[in-house]
RODO-2510 file (C-alpha; in nm, 4 decimals, decimal comma):
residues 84
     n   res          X          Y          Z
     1     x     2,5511     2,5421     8,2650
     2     x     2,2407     2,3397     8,4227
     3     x     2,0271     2,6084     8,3093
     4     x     2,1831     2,5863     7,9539
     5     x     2,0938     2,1849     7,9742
     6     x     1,7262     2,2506     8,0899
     7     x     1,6767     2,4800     7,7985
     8     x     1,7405     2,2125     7,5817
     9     x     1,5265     1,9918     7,7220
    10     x     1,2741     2,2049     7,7022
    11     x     1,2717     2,1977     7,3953
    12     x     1,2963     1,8947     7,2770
    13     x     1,0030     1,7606     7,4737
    14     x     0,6700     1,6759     7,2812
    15     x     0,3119     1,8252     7,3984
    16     x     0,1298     1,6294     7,6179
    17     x    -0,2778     1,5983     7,5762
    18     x    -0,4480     1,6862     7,8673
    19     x    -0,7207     1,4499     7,9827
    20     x    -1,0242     1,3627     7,8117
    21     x    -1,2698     1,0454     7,8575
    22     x    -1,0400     0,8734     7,5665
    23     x    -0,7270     0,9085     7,7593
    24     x    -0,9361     0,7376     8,0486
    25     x    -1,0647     0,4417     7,8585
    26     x    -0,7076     0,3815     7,6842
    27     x    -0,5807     0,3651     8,0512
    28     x    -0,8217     0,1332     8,1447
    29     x    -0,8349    -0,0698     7,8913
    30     x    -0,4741    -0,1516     7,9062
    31     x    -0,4718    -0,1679     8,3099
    32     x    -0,7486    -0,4127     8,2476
    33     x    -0,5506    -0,6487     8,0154
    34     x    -0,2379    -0,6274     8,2679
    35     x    -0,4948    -0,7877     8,5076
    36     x    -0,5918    -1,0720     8,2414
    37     x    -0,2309    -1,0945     8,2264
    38     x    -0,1307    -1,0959     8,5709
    39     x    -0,3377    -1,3737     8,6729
    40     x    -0,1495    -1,5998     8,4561
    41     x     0,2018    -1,5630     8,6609
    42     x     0,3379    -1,8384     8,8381
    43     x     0,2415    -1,7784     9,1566
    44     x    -0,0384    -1,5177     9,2024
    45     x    -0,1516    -1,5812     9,5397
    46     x     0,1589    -1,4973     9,7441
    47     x     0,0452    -1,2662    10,0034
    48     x    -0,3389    -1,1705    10,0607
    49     x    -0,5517    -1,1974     9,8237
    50     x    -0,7819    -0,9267     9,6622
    51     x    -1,1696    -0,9965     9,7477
    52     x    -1,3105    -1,1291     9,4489
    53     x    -1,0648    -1,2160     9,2174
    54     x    -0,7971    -1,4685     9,1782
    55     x    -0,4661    -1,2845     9,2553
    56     x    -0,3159    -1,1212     9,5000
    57     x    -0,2959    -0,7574     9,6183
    58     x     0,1116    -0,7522     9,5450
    59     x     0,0358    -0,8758     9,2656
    60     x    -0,2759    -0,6395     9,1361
    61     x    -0,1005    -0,3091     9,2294
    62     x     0,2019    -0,4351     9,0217
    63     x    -0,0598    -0,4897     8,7367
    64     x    -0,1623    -0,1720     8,7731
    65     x     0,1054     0,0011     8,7643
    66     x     0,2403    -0,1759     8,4451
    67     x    -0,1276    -0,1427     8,2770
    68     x    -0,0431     0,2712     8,3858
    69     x     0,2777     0,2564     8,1771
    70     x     0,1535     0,1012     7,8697
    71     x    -0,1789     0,3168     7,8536
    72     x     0,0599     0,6124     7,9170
    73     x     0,2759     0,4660     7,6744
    74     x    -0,0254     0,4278     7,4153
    75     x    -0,1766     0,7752     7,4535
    76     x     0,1877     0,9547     7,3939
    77     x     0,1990     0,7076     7,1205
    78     x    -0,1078     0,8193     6,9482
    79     x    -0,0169     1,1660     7,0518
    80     x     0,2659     1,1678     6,8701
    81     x     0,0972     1,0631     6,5343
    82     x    -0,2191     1,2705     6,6066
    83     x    -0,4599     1,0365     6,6583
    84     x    -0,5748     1,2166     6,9831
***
């Protein structure tokens, strides 16, 4: 039965790009604006702060992270519509 349900999956999941410098700069990009955007939370020096910038290191790995899902996000987007 579980291999019955994996089948199915299978095939039902879109192609993936591999990586090129335009996947790179989309990923940026957005982890770059997650940073503009992180620095305007309430509190962003709780904890130690990053050298040079105004927030802290909680703080930029959540940014990150969330700038990672939305350029992830973005590529499968374009992906999907074959702009990449």
């Amino acid at each position: 039965m579980i291999s019955s349900i994996l089948l199915a999956v299978q095939s039902t999941v879109p192609a993936t790009p591999e990586w090129t410098p335009t996947v790179g700069i989309i990923i940026s990009v957005s982890s770059l604006v997650a940073l503009l955007i992180a620095t305007r939370i309430e509190k962003p020096l709780v904890g130690p702060r990053v050298p040079l910038l105004p927030i802290s290191i909680p703080a930029f790995i959540g940014a990150m992270a969330f700038g990672h899902v939305i350029g992830a996000g973005i590529v499968l987007g374009l992906t999907n519509i074959g702009s990449i």
